[in-house]
N, C-alpha and C positions, 0 to 999 in steps of 0.2 A: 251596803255599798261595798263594793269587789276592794281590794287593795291597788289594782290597778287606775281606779278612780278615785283611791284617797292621795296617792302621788301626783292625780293630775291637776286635782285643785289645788293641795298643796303648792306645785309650783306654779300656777295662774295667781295664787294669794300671795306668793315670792315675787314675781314678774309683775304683778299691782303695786309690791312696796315698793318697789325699787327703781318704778317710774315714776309713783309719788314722791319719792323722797329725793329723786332727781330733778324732779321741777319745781320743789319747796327747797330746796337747796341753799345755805346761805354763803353765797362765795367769799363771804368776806372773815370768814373762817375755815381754815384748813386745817388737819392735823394729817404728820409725817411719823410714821413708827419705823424704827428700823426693823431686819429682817425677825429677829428676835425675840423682839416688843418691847423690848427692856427702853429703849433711846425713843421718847416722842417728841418731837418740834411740834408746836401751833404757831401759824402765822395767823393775823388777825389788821384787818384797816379797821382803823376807829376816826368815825370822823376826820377821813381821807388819810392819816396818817398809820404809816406800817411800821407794826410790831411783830418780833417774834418771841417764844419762850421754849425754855426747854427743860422736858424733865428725865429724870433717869430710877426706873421700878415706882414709878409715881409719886417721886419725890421733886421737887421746881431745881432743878439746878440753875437756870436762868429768869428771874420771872421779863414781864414783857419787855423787851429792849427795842432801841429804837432803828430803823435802817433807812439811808437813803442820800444824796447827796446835793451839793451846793453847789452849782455851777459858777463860773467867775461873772458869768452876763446876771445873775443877779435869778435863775430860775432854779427852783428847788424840784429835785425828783425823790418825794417822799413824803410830801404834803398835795392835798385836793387830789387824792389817785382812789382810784377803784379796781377792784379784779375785775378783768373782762372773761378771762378761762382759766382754766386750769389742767395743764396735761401730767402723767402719772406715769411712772417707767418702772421695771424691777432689772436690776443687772446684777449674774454674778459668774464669777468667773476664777480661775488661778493662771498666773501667769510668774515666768521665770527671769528673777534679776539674774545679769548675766554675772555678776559680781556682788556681794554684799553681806547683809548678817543674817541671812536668811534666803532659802533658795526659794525656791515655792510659797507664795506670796496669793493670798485668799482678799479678793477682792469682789465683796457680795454689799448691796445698798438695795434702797427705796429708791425713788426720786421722784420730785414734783416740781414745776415748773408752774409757777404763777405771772402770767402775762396781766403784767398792769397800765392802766391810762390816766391820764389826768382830765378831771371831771368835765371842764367847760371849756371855752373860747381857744386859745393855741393848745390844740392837744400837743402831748409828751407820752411817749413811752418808754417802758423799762419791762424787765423780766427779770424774775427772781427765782436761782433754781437752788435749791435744798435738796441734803442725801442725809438719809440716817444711816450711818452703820453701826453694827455689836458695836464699837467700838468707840463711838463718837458720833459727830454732827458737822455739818458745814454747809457753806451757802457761798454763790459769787452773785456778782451783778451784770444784767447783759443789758447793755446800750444796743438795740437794735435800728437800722436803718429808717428813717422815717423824715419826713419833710422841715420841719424846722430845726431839727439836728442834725448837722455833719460835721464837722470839726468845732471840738468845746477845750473849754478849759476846765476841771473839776479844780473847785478854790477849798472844797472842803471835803468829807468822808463821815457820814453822820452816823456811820457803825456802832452800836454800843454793845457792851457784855455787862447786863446790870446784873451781880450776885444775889441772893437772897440775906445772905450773913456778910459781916466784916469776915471775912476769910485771914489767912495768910498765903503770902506769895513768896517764893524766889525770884527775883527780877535783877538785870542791871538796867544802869540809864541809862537810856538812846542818846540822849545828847553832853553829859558829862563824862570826860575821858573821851578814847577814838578807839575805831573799830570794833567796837564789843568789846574791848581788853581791860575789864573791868572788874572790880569783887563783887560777885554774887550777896545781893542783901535781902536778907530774911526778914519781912516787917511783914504788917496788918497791911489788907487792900489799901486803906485811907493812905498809907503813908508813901506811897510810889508816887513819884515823883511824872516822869514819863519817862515808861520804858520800854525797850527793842523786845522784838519777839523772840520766842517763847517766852512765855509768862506761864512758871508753872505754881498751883496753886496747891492747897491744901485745904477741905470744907472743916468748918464745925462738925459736920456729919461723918467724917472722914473719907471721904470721898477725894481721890485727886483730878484735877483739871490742866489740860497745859493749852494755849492758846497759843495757835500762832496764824502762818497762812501758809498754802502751797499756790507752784505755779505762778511764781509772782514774774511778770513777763511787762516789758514796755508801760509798767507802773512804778511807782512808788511804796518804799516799806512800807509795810504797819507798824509802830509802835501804838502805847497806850499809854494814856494818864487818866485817873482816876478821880470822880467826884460823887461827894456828896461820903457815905460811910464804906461804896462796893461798887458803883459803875464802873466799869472801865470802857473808855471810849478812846475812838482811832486818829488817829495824828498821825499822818501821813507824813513821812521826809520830806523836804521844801525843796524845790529850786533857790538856788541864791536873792531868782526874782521875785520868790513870795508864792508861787504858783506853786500846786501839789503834783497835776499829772496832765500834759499834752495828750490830747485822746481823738479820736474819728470812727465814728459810727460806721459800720459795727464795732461795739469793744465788751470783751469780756472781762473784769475784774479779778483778780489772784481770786481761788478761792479761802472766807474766812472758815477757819476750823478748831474744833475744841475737841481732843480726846476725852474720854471720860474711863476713869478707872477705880478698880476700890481695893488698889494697893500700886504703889511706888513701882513696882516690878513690873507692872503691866504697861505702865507708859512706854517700859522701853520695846515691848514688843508689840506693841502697837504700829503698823505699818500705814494710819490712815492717812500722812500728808505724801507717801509716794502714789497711793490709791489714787491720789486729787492730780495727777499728772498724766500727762498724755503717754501711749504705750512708747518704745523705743525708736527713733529717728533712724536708727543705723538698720542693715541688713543686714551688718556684717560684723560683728563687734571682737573678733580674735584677734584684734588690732590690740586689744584696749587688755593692757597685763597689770593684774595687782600682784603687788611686792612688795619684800621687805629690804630695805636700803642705809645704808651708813652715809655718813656726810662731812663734808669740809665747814663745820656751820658753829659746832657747840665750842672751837678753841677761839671763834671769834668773839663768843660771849662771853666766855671766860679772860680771853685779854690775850691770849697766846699767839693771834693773826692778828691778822687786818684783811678789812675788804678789798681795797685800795693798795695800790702798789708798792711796794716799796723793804725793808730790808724782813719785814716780818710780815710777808706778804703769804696769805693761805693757799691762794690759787695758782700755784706753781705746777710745771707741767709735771716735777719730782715726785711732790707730795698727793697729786691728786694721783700717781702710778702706786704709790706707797696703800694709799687706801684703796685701791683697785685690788690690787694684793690683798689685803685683808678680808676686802668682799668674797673674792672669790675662794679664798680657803675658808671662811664662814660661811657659806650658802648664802651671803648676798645677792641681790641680782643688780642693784644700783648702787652710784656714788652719785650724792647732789654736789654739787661744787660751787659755791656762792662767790664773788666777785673776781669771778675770771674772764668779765668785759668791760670796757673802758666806760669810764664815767661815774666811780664809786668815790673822785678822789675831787665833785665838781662841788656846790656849794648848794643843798639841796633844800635851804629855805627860799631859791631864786626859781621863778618860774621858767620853764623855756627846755628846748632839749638835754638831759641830764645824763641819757645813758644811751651808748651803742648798745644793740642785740643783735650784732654780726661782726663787731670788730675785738677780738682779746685782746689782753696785755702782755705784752713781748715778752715777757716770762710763764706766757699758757698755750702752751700749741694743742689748739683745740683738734686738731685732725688726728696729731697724736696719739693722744689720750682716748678719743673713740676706738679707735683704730687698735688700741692695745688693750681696751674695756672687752671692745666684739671678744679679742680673742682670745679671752679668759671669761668669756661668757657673763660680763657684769656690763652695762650698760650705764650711760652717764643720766643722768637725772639732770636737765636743765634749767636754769634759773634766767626769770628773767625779772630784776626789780625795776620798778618803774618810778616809785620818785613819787607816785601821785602824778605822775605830768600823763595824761593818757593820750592827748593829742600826737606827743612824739611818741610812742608807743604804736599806735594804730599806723602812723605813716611807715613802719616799720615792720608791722606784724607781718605780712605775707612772705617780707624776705626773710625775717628771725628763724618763722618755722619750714620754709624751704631751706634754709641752712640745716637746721637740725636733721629733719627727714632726711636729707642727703648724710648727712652722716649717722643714722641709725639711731638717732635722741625720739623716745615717742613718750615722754611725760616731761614735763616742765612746770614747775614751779614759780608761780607770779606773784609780785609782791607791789604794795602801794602804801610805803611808809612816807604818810602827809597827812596831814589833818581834815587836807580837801583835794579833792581832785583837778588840778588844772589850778590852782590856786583857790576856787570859788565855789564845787559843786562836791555835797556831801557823798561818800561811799554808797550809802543807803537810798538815794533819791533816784528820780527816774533816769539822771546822768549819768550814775553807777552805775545801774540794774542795765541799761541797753552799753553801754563799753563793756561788761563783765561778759556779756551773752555775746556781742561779738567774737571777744575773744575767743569763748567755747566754742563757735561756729565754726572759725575759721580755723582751730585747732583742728578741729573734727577735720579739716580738708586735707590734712596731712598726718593726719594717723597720727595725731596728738594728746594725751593725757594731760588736764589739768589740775595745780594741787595750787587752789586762790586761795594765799596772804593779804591780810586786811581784804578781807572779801563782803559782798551784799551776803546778808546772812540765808544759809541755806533753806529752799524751800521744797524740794526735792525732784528738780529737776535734772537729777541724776536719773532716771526714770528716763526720760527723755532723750538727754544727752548722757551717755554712759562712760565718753570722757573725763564730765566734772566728775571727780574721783573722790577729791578730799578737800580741807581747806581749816581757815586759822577760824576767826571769829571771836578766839576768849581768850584769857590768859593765858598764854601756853607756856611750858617750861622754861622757854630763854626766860621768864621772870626771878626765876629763882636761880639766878646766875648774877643781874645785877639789879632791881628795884630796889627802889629808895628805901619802901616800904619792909624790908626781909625777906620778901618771895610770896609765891603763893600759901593760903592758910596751908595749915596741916588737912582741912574736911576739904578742901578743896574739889579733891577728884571724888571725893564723896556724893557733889553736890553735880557738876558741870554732866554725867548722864543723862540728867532729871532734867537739866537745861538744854545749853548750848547742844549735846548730843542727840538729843529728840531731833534739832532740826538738818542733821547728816553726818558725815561722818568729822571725824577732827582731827588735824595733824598736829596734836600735843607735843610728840616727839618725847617719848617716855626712853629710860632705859638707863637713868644717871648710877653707874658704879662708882666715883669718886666724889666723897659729899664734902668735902675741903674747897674753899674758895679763897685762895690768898688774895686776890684785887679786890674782890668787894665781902670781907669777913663778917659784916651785919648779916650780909644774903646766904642765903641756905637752900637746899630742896630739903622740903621737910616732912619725908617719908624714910623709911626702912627701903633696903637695900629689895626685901622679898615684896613688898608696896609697889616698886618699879615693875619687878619683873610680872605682876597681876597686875597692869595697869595693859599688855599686850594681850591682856584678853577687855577689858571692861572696857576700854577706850577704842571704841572700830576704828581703822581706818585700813583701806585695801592698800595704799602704798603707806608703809606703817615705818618710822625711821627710829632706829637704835641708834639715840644720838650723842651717847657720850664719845673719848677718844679710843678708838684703837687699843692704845694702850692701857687704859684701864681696867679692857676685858682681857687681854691676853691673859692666860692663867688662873682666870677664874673660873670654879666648876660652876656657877652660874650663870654663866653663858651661853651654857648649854640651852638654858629653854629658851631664851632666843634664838638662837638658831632655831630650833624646832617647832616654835609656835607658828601655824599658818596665820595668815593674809583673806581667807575666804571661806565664810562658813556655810553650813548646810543647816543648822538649826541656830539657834538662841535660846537660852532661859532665864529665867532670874528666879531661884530659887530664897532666895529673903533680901529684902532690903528697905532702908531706914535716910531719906533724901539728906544729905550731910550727918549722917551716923555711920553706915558700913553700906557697901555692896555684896553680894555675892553673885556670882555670872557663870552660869555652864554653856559655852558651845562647841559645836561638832564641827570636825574638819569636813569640808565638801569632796576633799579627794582624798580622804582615807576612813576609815573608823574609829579616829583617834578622839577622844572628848578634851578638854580643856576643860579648869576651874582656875578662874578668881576671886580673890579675896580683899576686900580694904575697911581698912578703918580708921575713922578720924583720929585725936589724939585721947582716944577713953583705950585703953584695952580691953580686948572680945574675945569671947566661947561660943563656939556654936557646934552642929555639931549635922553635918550637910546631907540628905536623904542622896544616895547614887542611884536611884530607882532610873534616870532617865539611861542608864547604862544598858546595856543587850542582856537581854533576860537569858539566864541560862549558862553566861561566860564568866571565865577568869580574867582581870585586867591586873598590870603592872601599875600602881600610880605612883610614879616620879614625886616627888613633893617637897616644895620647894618654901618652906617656912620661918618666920622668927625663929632664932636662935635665941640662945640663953642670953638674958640680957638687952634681948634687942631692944632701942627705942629710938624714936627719930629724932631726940633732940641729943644725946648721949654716947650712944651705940647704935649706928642706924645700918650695918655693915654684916653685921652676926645675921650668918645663915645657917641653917639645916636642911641638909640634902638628902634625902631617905628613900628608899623603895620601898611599898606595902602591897601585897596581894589583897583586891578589893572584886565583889561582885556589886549587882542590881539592888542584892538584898540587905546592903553595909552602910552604914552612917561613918563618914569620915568625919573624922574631929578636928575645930577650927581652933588654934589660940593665935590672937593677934596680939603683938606689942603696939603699945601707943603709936599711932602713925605708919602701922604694920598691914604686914600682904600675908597673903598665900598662892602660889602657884603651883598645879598641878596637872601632868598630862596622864591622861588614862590610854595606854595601849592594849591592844588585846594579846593577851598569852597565847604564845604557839603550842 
């Protein structure tokens, strides 16, 4: 037989398998490999009800969990279904944030779409689509158009993530305390209570996992609570009425999603929940400026303003010239200014309209100050707090941000200090999630940037809308100004990365040079002075605030790497890290050559000793270095700096010492 006849049977014996094993096919098992092969999903109906599992280098990281949902009319979609088809897609692609911690942005998946039906009498249908990437795994749900469904109500979410091990997690609790402004707590799966997403894990096997969702749109949160020794299952934010999410076919679901990592450092560069969003809205995004901004904000938590009117009053048109001043001899490009509109001085446990967002207080001439900001080339940063009342809010938004745009204001700052929104509707439910998106929309119509206080936690629709810029979500710094408790831990910033930061970026507001607190002396920030300054690399945010006073920076040579640190980077790394032990972070400036490193560490002291390999092969660089001092510690001596210059190549291992609660900051420039 010729060789050209061994190829032919050959593939006639290929083309026989593969039509047999097409029509012996059992659709009620699927398997998803990501591009890699490492990440495989099986989805599997057992006796009408859909399971999936997941494993990673063929280890179960999920074994079967359950999917599917409760209608409030009493019909379940996720029992009595079967696979009707199944369709198969590969996408991959790079595409460019216009802003962020990372330029070029590698988005490559599987995917499969399993269209399902319900076996007998009122058919139902549903679609189940799955993507694996290197990266991770995720899944939404699609309510497709079909005859006995068109406006429902979903009473439940029968999501589950069952572990194979009692794991450990970092979680806070979705429903104890408000806004996510809570201490991250370290237990076994069993012991979570129910909690807001992310949920990041740690296996037996050491393996880390962070769950959350992207794209969460005209739905409701996810949070989780846990049963039996490792499920973790979905609990949806409620309406006040009991109800989880208003919906009409068609409707697609947030996608749910799990990164999968086998070290702490890859979570953070893990890009899969902006992957799960749709490309950019905008055509035009040169509207949309990250910066670094000072503020009228940290003497009111210190005790030295007030928001509200009156003889120590912060938002004076003086004072906010005075820190205009300062910006602009610093290479600020913003001043925020916090209670420079009427209605800070109203009674805001009472429902009803609380604040103007167009009318100042007669000691803040808001035309002024823009007008004097333009021409010093610093820009006001606008604030707009709400009270939690969103209804007056929204009756208001179109004039607020036509004011602003007319005077040259393109980022603002909203905030929603209440418990509930309008008196009755959680932050996190589907009453938050569509006022928060309005907001972003109709910013967008005025060349607006958004920076959301007490915000629906991010799901990375920054992607989308390239406005929403930043936002609170955790304990941010004002805690360690007055909490009952003494402030944030010392691991704190150790920990919130691995968390709240997976899910976007955070306006912590780092940068405290004075650790004396005469009004509340129990409370403390409870870092080193070089902890701070390595917190404007580890903590993203594109409009990034150095919020202590004025005056506490004048005349410090540490001031310096503020000023110099950018707002947008071209790469990221995480060359070691330990989730509430240390960080280490290298990124690259986007518009220049310049590298950044930071450094933190809880209250143990640390050596390390950091590879510069990602440095330009071949050059000499300056590294600035900005470290504990003799003595430093953060309960003690948190103030002692060392400011050094060292000639460093690609081929140099710099050397870390952290004091208790210590930083390291460092800029790498290239030698002329």
């Amino acid at each position: 037989m010729t060789k050209k006849s061994i190829q032919t049977v050959a593939a006639m014996i290929f083309a026989g398998t593969l039509a047999f094993s097409c029509s012996e096919q059992n659709l009620s098992r699927q398997t998803l490999k990501s591009p890699d092969g490492m990440n495989k999903i099986i989805l599997t109906v057992d006796d009408g009800e859909i399971y999936y599992s997941v494993f990673r280098k063929g280890e179960e990281v999920l074994k079967p969990s359950q999917l599917g949902f409760v209608l409030k009319n009493g019909t379940v979609l996720g029992t009595r279904m079967k696979v009707d088809n199944v369709s198969r897609n590969s996408f991959n692609e790079t595409w460019e944030q216009p802003w962020g911690e990372k330029r070029l942005i590698e988005n490559r998946y599987e995917e499969m779409t399993i269209h399902l039906s319900s076996g007998n009498g009122e058919k139902h249908y549903m679609n189940l689509i799955f993507r694996a990437f290197n990266d991770g795994i995720a899944f939404r749900y699609e309510i497709p158009e079909q005859e006995h469904i068109d406006s429902f109500v979903i009473a439940d979410e029968l999501t589950q993530f069952s572990l194979p091990t009692t794991d450990s997690a970092w979680w806070i609790s979705a429903y104890k305390g408000e806004y996510y402004e809570n201490i991250t707590k370290h237990t076994p799966l069993n012991q979570i209570d129910t909690a807001s997403c992310p949920v990041t894990i740690k296996t037996v096997n050491d393996k880390y996992l962070v769950i959350h969702e992207a794209n969460l749109t005209d739905y409701a949160a996810m949070n989780l609570y846990c049963t039996g020794e490792s499920t973790l299952n979905c609990d949806l934010t409620p309406w006040s009425t009991g109800e989880k999410v208003f919906a009409k076919a068609p409707m697609k679901s947030p996608w749910r999603m799990m990164i999968i990592a086998d070290k702490p450092g890859d979570l953070i560069t893990s890009y899969l929940e902006l992957n799960l969003n749709e490309p950019c809205a905008f055509d035009d995004v040169s509207w949309i400026e990250p910066c670094r901004y000072i503020g009228i904000w940290w003497g009111m938590h210190m005790g030295y303003y007030t928001w509200h009117m009156g003889p120590n009053h912060g938002a004076t048109t003086e004072n906010a010239m005075k820190y205009i001043d300062f910006a602009a001899e610093h290479g600020f490009k913003g001043v925020l200014v916090e209670g420079w509109n009427k209605g800070w001085e109203n009674d805001w446990t009472k429902e009803g309209d609380k604040f103007s967002f167009t009318e100042p207080y007669p000691d803040f001439d808001l035309e002024k100050v823009t007008a004097y900001g333009h021409s010093k080339g610093v820009k006001l940063v606008g604030h707009h707090e709400t009270g939690g009342a969103t209804r007056n809010y929204e009756k208001q938004l179109e004039d607020a941000f036509a004011l602003y745009k007319k005077l040259g204001v393109n980022s603002v700052k909203t905030g929603y200090v209440s418990p509930l929104l309008d008196g009755k509707e959680r932050h996190s439910s589907q009453y938050g999630v569509r006022h928060m998106r309005k907001v972003v929309e109709t910013a967008a119509k005025y060349h607006i940037s958004i920076d959301n206080h007490e915000p629906v936690m991010p799901t990375g629709l920054r992607r989308t809308f390239p406005n929403l810029m930043t936002g609170e979500g955790m304990r941010g710094q004002e805690y360690n100004a007055w909490s009952t408790d003494g402030g944030n831990p010392v691991n704190h910033t150790c920990i919130i990365p691995f968390t709240r930061g997976l899910a976007g970026p955070m306006d912590y507001t780092p940068g405290v040079f004075n650790f004396e607190n005469p009004v509340n002396p129990g409370t403390r920030v409870k870092t080193t002075l070089a902890h701070q300054l390595a917190l404007f690399v580890i903590l993203y945010s594109p409009l990034q605030m150095a919020c202590d006073l004025p005056e506490n920076y004048e005349g410090n040579p540490a001031f310096k790497f503020i000023e110099n640190v950018p707002v947008n980077w071209d790469v990221t790394k995480v060359p070691d890290a330990e989730i509430g032990e240390y960080v280490y972070m290298v990124r690259k400036d986007r518009n220049s050559k310049d590298w950044y490193l930071g450094c933190i560490t809880n209250d143990n002291p640390r050596e390390a000793n950091i590879n510069l390999s990602f440095l330009e092969k071949n050059k000499l660089y300056n590294a600035e270095v900005y470290r504990d001092g003799d003595g430093a510690n953060w309960e003690t001596n948190p103030t002692s700096v060392t400011i050094e210059t060292v000639t460093v190549s690609s081929n140099d291992f710099l050397p870390v010492k952290l004091a208790p609660g210590g930083g390291m900051a460092v800029r790498f420039t290239l030698q002329q």
